[in-house]
N, C-alpha and C positions, 0 to 999 in steps of 0.2 A: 600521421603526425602525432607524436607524443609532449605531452609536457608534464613536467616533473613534479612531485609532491610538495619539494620544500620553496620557500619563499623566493631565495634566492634565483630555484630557477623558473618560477612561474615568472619574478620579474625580468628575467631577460628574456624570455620568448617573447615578452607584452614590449618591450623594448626592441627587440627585433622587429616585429609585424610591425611597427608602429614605423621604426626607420624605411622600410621600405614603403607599404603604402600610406601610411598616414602620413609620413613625411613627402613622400614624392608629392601626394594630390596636395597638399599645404603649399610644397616649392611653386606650384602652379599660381598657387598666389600672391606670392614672391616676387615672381617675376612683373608682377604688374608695376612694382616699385623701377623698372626702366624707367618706363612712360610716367608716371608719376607727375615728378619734377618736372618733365617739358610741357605737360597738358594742364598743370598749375598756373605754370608763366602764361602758357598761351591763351589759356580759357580764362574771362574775366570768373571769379564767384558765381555772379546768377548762374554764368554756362554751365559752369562746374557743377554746380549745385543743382540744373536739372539734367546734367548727365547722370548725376546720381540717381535723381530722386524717380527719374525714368525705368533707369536700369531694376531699380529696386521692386520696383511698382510692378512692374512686366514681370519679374522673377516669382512675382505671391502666385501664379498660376501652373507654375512650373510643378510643384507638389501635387495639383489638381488633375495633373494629366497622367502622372507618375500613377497615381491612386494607392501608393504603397507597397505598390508591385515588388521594387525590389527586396524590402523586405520578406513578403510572400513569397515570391520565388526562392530565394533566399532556405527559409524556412522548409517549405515542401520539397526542394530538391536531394536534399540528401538522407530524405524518408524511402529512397527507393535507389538503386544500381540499374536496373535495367533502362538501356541507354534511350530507348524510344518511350518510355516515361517521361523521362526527363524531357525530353526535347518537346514534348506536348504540354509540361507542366512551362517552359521558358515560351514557346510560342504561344500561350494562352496567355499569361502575362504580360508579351509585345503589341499582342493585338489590341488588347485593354488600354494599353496606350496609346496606341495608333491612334486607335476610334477617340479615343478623346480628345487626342490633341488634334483630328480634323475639325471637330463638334469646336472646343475653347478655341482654338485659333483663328478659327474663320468668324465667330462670333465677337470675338475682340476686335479683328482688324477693320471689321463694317459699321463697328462701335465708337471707334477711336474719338471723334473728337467730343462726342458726347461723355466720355471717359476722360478725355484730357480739359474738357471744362469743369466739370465737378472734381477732382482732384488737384489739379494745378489752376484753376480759375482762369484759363488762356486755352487758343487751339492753335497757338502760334509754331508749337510741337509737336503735333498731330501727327506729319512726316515721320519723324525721328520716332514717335513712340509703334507706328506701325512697321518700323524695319526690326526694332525691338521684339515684337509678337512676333514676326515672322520668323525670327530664329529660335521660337519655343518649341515647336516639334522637332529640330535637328538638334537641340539643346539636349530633349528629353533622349532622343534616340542614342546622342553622345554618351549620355549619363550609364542608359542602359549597358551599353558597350562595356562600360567602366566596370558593375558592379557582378556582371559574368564572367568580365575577366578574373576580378578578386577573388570570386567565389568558386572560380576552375582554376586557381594559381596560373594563369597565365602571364608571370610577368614582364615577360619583355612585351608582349602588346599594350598591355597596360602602360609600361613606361610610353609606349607611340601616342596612344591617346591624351596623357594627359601631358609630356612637357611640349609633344607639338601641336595640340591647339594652344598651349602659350604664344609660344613661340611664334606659329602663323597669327597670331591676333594681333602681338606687337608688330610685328615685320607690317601689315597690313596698315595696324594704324598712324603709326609712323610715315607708310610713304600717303595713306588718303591726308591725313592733316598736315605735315608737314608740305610734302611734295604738293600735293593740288589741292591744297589748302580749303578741304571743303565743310570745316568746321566742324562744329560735333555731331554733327551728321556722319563725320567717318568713323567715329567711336564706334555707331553702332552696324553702319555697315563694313565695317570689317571684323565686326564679332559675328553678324551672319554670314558671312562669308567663309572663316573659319570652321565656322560651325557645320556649315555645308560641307565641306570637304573632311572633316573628320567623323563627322556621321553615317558616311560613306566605306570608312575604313574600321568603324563599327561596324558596321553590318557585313562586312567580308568576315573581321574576328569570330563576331557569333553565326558563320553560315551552316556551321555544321550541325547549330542547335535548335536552326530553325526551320520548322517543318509545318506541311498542312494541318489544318487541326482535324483530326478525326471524330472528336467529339467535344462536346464541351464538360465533360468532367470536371475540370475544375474550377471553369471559371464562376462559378459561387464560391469555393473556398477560398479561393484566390483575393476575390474580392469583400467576402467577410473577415480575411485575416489585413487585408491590407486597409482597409481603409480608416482605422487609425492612427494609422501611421500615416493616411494623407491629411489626416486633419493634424497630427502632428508637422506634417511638413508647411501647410500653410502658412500654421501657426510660426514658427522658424520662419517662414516668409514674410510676414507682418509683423511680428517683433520689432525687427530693424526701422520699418516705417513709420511706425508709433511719432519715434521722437521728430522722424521730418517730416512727418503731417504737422503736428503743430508748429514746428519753425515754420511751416512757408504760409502756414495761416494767421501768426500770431504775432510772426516776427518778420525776417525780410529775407530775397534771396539773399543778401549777402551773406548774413544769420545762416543761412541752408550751406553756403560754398564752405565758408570757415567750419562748420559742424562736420563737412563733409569731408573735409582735409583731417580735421583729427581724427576721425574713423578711420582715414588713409592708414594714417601712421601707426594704428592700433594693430595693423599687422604682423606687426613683431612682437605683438601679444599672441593674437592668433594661430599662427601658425604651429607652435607648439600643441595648443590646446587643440588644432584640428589632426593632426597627427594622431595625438592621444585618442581624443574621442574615435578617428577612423577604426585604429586597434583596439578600441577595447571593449566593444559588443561581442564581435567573433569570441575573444581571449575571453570572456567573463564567463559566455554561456559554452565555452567549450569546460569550463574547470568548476561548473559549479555541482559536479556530481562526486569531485575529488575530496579526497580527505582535507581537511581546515580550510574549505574553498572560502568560509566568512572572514577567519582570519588574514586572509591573502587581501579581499575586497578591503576590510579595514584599516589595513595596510598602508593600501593606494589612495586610499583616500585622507588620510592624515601627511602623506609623504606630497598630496597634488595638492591641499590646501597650505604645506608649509612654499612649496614652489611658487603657488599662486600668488598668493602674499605676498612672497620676497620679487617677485614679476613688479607687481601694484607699485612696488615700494623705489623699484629701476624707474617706472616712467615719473614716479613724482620727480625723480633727481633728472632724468637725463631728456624729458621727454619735449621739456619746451624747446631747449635747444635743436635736438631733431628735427621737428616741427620746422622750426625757420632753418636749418640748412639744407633741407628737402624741398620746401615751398616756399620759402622766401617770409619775411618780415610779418609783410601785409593779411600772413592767414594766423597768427597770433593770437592761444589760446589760453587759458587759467591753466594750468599745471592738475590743480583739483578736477577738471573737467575731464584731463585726460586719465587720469586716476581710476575715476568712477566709472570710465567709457573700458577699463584697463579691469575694474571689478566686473563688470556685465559683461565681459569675452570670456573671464577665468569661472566665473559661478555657469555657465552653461555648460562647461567640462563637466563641472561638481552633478548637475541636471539627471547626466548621466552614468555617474558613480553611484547616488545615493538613491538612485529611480530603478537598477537592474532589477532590485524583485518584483517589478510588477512585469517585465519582459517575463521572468524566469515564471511567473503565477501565471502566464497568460492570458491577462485581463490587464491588454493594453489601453482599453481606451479610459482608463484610469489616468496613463501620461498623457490624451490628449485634454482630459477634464482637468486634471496639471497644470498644464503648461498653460492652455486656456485661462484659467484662473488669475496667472501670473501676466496675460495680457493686459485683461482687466483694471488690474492693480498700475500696470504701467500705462495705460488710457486716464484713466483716475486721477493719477500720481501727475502725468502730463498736463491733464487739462488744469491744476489748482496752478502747476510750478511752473510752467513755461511763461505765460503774461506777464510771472512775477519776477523771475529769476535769468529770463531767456537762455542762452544754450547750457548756462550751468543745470535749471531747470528739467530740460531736456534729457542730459546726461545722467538726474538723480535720478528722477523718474524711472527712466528704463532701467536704471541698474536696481532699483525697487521693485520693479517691474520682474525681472530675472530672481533677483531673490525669494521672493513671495513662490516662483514657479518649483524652485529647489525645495523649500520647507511643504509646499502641495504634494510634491511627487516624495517626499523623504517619507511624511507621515502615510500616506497612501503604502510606498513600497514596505514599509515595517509594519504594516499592518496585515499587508498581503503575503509578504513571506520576509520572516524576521530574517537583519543579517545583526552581527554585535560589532558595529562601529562604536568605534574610538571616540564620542562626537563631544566630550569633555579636552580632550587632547586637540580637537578641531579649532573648539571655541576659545582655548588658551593661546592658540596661535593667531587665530583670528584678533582677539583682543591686543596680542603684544604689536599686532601690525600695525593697528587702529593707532596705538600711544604712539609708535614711531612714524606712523602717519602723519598725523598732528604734530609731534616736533620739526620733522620736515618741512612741513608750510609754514610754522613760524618762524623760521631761521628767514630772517630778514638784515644779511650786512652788505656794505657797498661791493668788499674784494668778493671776487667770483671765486677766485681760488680758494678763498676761506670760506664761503659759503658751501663751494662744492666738498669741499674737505669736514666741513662738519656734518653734513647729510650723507658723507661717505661711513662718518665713524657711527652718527647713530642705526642707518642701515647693517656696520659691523655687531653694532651692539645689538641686533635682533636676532641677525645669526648665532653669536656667540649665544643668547640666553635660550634659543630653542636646542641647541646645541646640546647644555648642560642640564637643562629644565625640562624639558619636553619628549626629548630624544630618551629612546632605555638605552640601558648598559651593552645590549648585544648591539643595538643600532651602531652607539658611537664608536665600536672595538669596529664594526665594518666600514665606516668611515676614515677611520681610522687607517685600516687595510689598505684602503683604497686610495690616499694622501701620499700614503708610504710607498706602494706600485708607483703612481703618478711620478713622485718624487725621486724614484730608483734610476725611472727611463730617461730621466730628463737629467742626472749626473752620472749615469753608468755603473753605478754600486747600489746596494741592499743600506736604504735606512732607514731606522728603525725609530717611529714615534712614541714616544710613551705619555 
């Protein structure tokens, strides 16, 4: 696999890997917008709100059992060709899993309702959160599946893994709640269920790489390269729960459903940004030994902060309305709530833009002290603003909380191995989002169509002034290019912008 010196084509390869699997594993979470709308109407709030906060809770252990393997694996596999290497370096990293997830599993399930009184203050879901665990080791096994395929380009398996456990999870939950109506209890038994059966079609995909282990060679490297990355990964699993810990402590399930429906809808944030982040580990450390590989990073990250921003700036105009045509009236949010929920999706992309030289230094656990850090601050941030503010609270908080994690791993990673990001060009755009921010919440008139119509032009007016201000000369001649393409296919002649 090669990729090319100039900008241009590093960023269509990062474009390419990203449309296939970042974008495929993201459409995964896409589709959960089916169900959506019907498990809205049909689940009052509380429901909703501890299918959530279930689901989420179960998932902080997931990284636990992972221990970073895939990473590791990852890593050590293509330190070597000979094929019975490998297959001992991938089956020392299954087993690591294995063992864990018998060990966390079975310890959580014998746990449960001592676990579901201290976090949820009831054992009234003690049922539900034990079908939950149970689908942790076919979760992890799924995962594994996923990340062997990536990393042996296997992608037509890949595509089986990840759009048909959607696909089976809807099908499933659909006919347990609809059809035998057995309430949110089939959420989660039809996510173990799926789970079951695609972990199964995992383990056929990697049969050929999994073997006896003949020794334990690696499993200490294995495990000292990974387990940063599991405490990374926790951490990604407890972030999200920060803010619904204190809603269901501080405030009420209803508080947790409504909070939980704009999360919903924040997928259409997401999903770009998981695409991206999927592609752009491989892409970064496959080009960082190339000619102007700093200038390519500084690049993407001034071009993913101008995207992010202008994302921020889509849900302030269009996002309440979404909101109720998706879930109805009654889950009715502040606009700024979803904003900031819309800031803490786009600044975890950034996490990993502005954090690659401490991968590339290999003195990872720098991003879990990071990221860490950046909990902290949104534990902090939660416990002052949630009592005071409730779910607006919630929403600052964690995107405080995220922020604080970005400027830890920036300065760590430029300390550790400089790159020369643009981060004056960053904060120019960051500020003109801010001003158009603020004019968009205050635009307060009766007609909708005027009100959307003036939130349209000063969103125009952020693009036109990064356009002319912000953007260089060669930038906007390739936009330029590219307007004129655009505009050629769509009238069938060459025209020409000047």
């Amino acid at each position: 696999m090669e990729i090319g010196n100039s900008l241009k084509e590093r960023l269509k390869f990062l474009i390419k890997d990203a449309g296939f699997y970042g974008s495929l594993r993201a459409a995964t979470k896409a589709l959960s917008i089916f169900t959506f709308p019907i498990l809205a109407r049909i689940f009052s709030k509380e429901e909703y709100g501890l299918v959530d906060g279930i689901a989420i809770f179960a998932s902080i252990f997931g990284p636990l059992i992972i221990m970073g393997q895939d990473s590791a694996i990852a890593r050590y596999f293509y330190e070597t060709n000979d094929t019975k290497t490998r297959c001992q370096i991938v089956s020392t990293g299954f087993w690591i899993e294995m063992v864990l997830a018998f060990i966390i599993t079975g310890t959580l399930f014998f746990h449960a309702e001592f676990i579901m009184h201290t976090v949820l203050k009831s054992t009234q879901y003690t049922y539900a959160y034990r079908i939950a665990v149970l689908s942790l080791p076919f979760t992890v096994l799924h995962q594994f599946g996923l990340n062997l395929m990536k990393w042996t380009f296997q992608r037509k398996q890949y595509l089986v893994l990840t759009i048909g456990i959607s696909i089976t999870t809807i099908v499933l939950t659909l006919i347990l709640v609809l059809v035998f109506r057995v309430g949110i209890i089939g959420v989660f038994w039809s996510n173990l269920l799926s789970n079951c059966i695609f972990s199964l079609f995992a383990l056929f995909f990697c049969r050929k790489y999994l073997t006896i282990l003949s020794s334990f060679k690696y499993l200490v490297p294995l495990a000292k390269f990974g387990y940063p990355y599991m405490l990374i990964g926790i951490g990604f699993a407890i972030f999200p729960s920060v803010d619904r810990y204190f809603i269901a402590n501080y405030l009420t399930l209803t508080d947790l459903g409504t909070y939980a429906v704009a999360l919903k809808i924040m997928i259409f944030v997401s999903l770009p940004v998981t695409a991206f982040r999927t592609a752009w580990s491989p892409f970064a450390y496959f080009i960082h030994k190339q000619p102007d590989a700093g200038n390519t990073y500084s690049k993407i990250l001034t071009y993913y902060t101008f995207a992010g921003v202008l994302g921020i700036l889509i849900v302030l105009l269009i996002g309440q309305p979404v909101m109720t045509l998706m879930a109805s009236k009654k889950y009715e949010v502040s606009a700024v709530v979803m904003a900031l929920l819309a800031f803490f999706v786009i600044l975890n992309g950034s996490y990993y833009i502005t954090g690659i030289g401490v991968g590339l230094s290999k003195k990872t656990i720098f991003s879990a002290m990071s990221y860490y850090g950046g909990i902290g601050v949104s534990v902090l941030a939660n416990f002052l603003l949630v009592p005071r503010l409730g779910i607006m609270g919630a929403a600052l908080g964690t995107a405080l909380g995220q922020l604080s994690a970005v400027v830890f791993i920036t300065i760590a990673a430029q300390r550790l191995y400089p790159i020369p990001y643009d981060f004056k060009r960053c904060i120019l755009i960051l500020s003109l989002g801010v001003m158009t921010a603020w004019g968009i919440s205050a635009v307060d008139v009766d007609s909708q169509v005027t009100c959307f119509t003036a939130k349209s032009a000063m969103i125009g007016l952020f693009i036109s002034l990064n356009f002319y201000f912000i953007f260089e000369t060669f930038e906007r001649r390739k936009i330029y290019g590219l307007v004129s393409k655009y505009l050629a296919r769509l009238t069938g002649r060459q025209i020409e912008i000047s």
